[in-house]
C-alpha positions in Angstrom: 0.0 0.0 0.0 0.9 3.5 -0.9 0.7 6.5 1.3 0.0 9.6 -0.1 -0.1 13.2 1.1 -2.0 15.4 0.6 -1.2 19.3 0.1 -4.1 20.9 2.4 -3.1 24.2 2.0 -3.6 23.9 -1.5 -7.4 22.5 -1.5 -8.3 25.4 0.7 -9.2 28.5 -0.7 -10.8 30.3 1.4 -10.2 30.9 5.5 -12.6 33.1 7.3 -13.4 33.6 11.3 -16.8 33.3 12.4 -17.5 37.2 13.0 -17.4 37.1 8.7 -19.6 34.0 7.8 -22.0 36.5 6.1 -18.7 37.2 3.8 -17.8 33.6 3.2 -21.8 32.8 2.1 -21.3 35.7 -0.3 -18.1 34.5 -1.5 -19.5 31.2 -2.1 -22.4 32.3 -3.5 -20.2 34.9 -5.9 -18.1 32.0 -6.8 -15.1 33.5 -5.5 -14.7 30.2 -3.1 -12.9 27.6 -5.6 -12.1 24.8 -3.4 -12.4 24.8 0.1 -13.0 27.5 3.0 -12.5 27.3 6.2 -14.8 29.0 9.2 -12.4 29.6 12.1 -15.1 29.2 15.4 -11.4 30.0 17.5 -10.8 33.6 19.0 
């Protein structure tokens, strides 16, 4: 068996905190998100 790895960073396109979610929906819904985004719930 092979293991591969795989470049994260790369799939992920998008990182926004929770305080923007309104942005990341418009993003996504703009087509601006790609790949991937990430919501950060962390302070």
């Amino acid at each position: 068996m092979r293991r591969v790895k795989l470049k994260l960073d790369e799939l992920v396109t998008g990182r926004y905190q929770f305080e923007n979610i309104n942005k990341a929906c418009y993003d996504l819904q703009a087509g601006l998100i790609t790949g991937r985004a990430i919501i950060d719930y962390t302070d």
